[in-house]
VOROVO-762345 format. One line per 10 residues: number of its first residue (from 1); their letters; for each residue x, y, z of C-alpha. Coordinates in pm, whole numbers. Example, Ala and Ser with C-alpha at 12.3 -4.5 7.8 and 13.67 -1.06 7.14 Angstrom:
1 = AS = 1230,-450,780 | 1367,-106,714
This chain:
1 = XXXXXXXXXX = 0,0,0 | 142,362,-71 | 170,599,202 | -181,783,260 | -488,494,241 | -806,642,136 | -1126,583,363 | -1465,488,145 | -1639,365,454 | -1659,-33,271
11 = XXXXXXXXXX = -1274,-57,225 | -1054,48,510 | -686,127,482 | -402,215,710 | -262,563,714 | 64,681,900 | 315,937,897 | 687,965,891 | 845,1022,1290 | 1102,1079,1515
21 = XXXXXXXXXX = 1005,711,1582 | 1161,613,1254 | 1493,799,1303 | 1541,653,1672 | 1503,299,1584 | 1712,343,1272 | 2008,490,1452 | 1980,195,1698 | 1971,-31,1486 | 1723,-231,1574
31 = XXXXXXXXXX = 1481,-173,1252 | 1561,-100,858 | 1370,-48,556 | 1069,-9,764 | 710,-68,603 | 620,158,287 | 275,265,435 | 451,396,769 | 737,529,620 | 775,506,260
41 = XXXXXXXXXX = 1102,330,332 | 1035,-28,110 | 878,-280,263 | 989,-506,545 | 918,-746,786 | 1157,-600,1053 | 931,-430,1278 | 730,-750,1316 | 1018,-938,1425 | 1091,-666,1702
51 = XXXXXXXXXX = 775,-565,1795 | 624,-972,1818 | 835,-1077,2132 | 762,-825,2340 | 291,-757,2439 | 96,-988,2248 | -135,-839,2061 | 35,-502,1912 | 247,-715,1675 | -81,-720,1456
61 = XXXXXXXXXX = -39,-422,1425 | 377,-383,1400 | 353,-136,1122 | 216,149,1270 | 359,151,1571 | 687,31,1755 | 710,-140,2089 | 1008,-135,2311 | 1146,-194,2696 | 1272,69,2920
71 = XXXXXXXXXX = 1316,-25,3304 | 1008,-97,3458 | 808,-18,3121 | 693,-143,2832 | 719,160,2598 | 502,207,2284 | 513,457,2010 | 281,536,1762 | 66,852,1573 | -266,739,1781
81 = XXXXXXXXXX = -418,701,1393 | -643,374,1410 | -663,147,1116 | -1058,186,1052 | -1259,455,1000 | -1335,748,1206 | -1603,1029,1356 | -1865,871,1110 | -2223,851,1339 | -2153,1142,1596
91 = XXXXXXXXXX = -2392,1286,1674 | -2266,1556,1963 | -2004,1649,1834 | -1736,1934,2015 | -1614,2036,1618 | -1280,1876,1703 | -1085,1623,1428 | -846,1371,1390 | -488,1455,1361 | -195,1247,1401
101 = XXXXXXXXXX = -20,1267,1795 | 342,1234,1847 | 343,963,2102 | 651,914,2063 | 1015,873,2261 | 992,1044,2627 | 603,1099,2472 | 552,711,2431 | 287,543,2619 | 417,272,2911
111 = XXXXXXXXXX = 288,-46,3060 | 428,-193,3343 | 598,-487,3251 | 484,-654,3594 | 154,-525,3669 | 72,-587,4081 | -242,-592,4236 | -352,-262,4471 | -455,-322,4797 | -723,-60,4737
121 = XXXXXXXXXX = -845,-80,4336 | -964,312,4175 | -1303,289,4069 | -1332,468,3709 | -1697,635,3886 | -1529,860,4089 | -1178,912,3972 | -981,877,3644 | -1189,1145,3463 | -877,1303,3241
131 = XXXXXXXXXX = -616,1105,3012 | -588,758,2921 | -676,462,3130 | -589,207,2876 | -413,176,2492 | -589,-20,2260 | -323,-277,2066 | -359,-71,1756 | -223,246,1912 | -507,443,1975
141 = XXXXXXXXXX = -591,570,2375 | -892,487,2552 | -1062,683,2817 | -1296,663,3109 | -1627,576,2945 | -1745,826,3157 | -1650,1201,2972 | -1524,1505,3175 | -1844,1588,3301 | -1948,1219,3404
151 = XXXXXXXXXX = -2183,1149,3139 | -2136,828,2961 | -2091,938,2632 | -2158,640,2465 | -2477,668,2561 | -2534,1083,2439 | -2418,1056,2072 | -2038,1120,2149 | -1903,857,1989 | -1854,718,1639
161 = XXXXXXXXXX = -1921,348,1513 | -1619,275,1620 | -1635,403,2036 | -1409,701,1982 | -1364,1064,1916 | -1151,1373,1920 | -1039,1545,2244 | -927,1921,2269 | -602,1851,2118 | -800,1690,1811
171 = XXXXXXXXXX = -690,1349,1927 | -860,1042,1844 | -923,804,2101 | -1186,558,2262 | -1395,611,2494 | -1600,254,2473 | -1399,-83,2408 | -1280,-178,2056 | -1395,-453,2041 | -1396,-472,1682
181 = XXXXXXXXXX = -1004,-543,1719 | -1089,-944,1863 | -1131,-1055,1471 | -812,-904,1388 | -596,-1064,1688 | -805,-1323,1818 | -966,-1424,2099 | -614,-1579,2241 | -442,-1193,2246 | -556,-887,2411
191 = XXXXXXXXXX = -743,-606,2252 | -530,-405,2507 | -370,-302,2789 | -470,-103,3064 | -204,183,3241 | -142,-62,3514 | -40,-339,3280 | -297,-573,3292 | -427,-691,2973 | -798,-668,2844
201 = XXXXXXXXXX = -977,-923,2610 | -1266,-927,2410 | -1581,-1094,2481 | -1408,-1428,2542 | -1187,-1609,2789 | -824,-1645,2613 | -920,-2000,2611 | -1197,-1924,2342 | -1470,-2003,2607 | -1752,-1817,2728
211 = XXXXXXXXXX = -1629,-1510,2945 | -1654,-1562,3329 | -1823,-1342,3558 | -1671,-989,3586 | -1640,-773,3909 | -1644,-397,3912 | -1373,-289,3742 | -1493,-519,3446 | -1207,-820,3566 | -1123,-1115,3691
221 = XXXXXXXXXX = -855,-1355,3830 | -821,-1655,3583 | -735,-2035,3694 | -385,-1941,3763 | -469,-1632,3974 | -366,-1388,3682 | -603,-1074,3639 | -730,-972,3344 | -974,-689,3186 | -1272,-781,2919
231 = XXXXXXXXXX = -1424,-535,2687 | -1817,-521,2658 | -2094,-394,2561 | -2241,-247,2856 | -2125,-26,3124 | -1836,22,3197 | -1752,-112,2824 | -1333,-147,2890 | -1187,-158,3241 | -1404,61,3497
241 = XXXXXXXXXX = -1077,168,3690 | -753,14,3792 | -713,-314,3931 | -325,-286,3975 | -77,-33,4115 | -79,318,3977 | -16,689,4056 | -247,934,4018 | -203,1293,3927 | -440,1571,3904
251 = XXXXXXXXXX = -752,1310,3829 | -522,1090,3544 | -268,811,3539 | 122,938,3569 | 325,852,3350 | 126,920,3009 | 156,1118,2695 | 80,1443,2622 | -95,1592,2377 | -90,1957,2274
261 = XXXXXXXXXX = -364,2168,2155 | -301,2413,1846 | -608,2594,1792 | -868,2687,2032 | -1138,2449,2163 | -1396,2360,2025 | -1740,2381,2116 | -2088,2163,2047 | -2236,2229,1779 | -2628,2201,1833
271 = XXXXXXXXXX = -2785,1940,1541 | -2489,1811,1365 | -2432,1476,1234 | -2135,1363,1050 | -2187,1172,770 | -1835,1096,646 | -1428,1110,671 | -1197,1028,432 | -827,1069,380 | -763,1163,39
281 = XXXXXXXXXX = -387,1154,-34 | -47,1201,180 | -219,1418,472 | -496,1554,355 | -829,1464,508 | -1187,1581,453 | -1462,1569,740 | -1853,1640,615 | -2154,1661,848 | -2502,1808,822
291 = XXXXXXXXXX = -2642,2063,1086 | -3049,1984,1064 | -3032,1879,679 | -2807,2156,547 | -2434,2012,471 | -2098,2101,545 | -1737,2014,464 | -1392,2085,640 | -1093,1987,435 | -748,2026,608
301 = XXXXXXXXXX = -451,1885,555 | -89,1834,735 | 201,1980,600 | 517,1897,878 | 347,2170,1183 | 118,2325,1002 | -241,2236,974 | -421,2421,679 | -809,2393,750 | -1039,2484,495
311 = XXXXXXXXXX = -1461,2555,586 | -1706,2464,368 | -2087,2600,440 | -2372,2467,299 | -2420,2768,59 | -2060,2647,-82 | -1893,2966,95 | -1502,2876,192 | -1306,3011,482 | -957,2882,568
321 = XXXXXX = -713,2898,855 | -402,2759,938 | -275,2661,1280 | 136,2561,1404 | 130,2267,1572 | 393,2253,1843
């Protein structure tokens, strides 16, 4: 696949973009001739072969992100770009899109390698209301189900058909589990891996049988007294807190990424829908939605740190802006 997939809603492709990630592993030597569609650097298996060893599970997806060790942590590094669709069936919607995240070196996201159990467990209800609480194996975040205000916003149209959205810093991430990621790594692997290490599956044991009974925090201990997360499809959808050891600061999980915003927030937009998203070539993307029947467009694109945004009304009227990242 050439670098920059195109979204048609029936066929899905991968897009990713060129990182510090790349030059790191290069000048370690622990990767070359990385895939074309991450890097447009030929194709090869390489990244496979290092990422495979290491959390089962993210080697499905080994071109698009990179997984490494560093002390205590598992580290992995990736844009935060899923491989499906996105923002397609919001409906309350904060005007924010998708744009690529650096999650990358001292920015990577880590899980323990030896997740312990907490005396006293964090309930997701009352706590955990900002940042990550898990990473999906595909690279993308996933957050409380509950939003900043403690609405489940599955549940009030936040979401796409995929359980995720943009944040303030127009990052994608989930806020329901993926669950959509068990065909694609099976029932034996995780779908991911919460910030205390602990893995989560899908709807089924590891085993491939039925899933046992789940406690609070959406867990349990298996037949060897391991603990584990499930993803469902009710309340609280991915793991409803921590089961193991963390610290938290200021309401989220220390250590995690950062993301920075470049433009101003956005705010809801009363009756809008969107309808579709596409990535049309190298970094150029184009988000349409209706607002009670009329439609609307915004086309932007990535160009190193700029973001060029262009705003389509319904009468066909354009207004751009452009935006540094930093």
């Amino acid at each position: 696949m050439s670098n920059g997939g195109v979204f048609d809603g029936e066929h899905n492709h991968e897009i990713y973009f060129p990182s510090e990630i790349t030059r790191r592993a290069l000048l370690a030597g622990a990767i070359s001739g990385l895939g074309a569609t991450f890097l447009g650097l030929g194709e090869s298996s390489a990244l496979a072969t290092v990422a495979k060893p290491l959390l089962p599970g993210f080697d499905a997806f080994a071109k698009s992100l990179y997984v490494s060790v560093q002390g205590k942590y598992f580290l992995v590094e990736t844009n935060g770009v899923p491989n499906h669709n996105m923002m397609v069936g919001i409906t309350n919607w904060q005007q924010q899109i998708p744009v690529p995240q650096d999650y990358s070196g001292k920015n990577a996201w880590k899980i323990p390698k030896s997740p312990v159990v907490a005396k006293t467990p964090i309930s997701a209800k009352d706590n955990l209301f900002r940042g990550a609480i898990a990473l999906a194996v595909n690279g993308v975040p996933i957050f409380n189900a509950l939003n900043n205000r403690g609405e489940v916003s599955k549940d009030i149209g936040e979401l796409d058909n995929w359980g995720g959205h943009c944040g303030r810093a127009d990052d994608y991430h989930y806020h329901a589990a993926p669950l959509h990621l068990s065909a694609i790594v099976g029932a034996k692997k995780p779908i991911a891996y919460a910030l205390d290490g602990f893995p989560i599956y899908g709807a089924k044991e590891p085993d491939g049988s039925p899933m046992q009974p789940l406690d609070e925090l959406n867990g349990h201990f298996d037949a060897k007294n391991k603990y584990h997360y499930h993803g469902t499809n009710t309340y609280p959808f991915i793991n409803g807190g921590m089961k193991g050891v963390v610290k938290v600061v200021g309401g989220q999980i220390d250590p995690q990424p950062a993301t920075h915003p470049f433009r101003p927030d956005g705010q809801p937009l009363a009756g809008a829908a969107i309808t579709d998203f596409s990535h049309k070539k190298d970094e150029s993307y184009v988000l349409k939605y209706s607002v009670n029947g009329a439609k609307f467009e915004i086309d932007y694109s990535i160009t190193g740190p700029v973001v060029n945004m262009t705003f389509i009304n319904s009468s066909g009227t354009q207004a751009t802006q452009s935006y540094i990242r930093n």
